[in-house]
C-alpha positions in Angstrom: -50.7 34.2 83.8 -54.2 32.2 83.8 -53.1 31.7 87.6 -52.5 35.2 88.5 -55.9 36.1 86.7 -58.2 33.4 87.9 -56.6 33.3 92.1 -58.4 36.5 92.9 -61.6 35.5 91.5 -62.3 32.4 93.6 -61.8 34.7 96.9 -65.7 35.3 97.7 -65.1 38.2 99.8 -62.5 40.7 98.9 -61.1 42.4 102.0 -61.1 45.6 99.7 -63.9 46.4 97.1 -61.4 48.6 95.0 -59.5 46.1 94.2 -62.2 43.4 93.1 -62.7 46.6 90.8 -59.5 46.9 89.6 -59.0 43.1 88.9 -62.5 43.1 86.8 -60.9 46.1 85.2 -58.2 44.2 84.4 -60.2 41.2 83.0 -61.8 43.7 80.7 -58.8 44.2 79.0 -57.8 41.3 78.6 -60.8 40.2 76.9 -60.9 43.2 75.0 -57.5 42.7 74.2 -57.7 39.1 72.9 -60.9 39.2 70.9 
């Protein structure tokens, strides 16, 4: 899972802004989901 989450993160340039959006979307609730 930590793989899946963290991959995307170390690309510097998404080739498409919405889905940087969805993946910090994502991260959101995972940390709101685990705090």
């Amino acid at each position: 899972m930590a793989d899946f989450v963290f991959t995307p993160l170390q690309n510097p340039a998404p080739q498409n802004p919405a889905d940087n959006d969805i993946m910090r979307e994502i991260l959101r609730q995972l940390v709101k989901g685990r705090s």
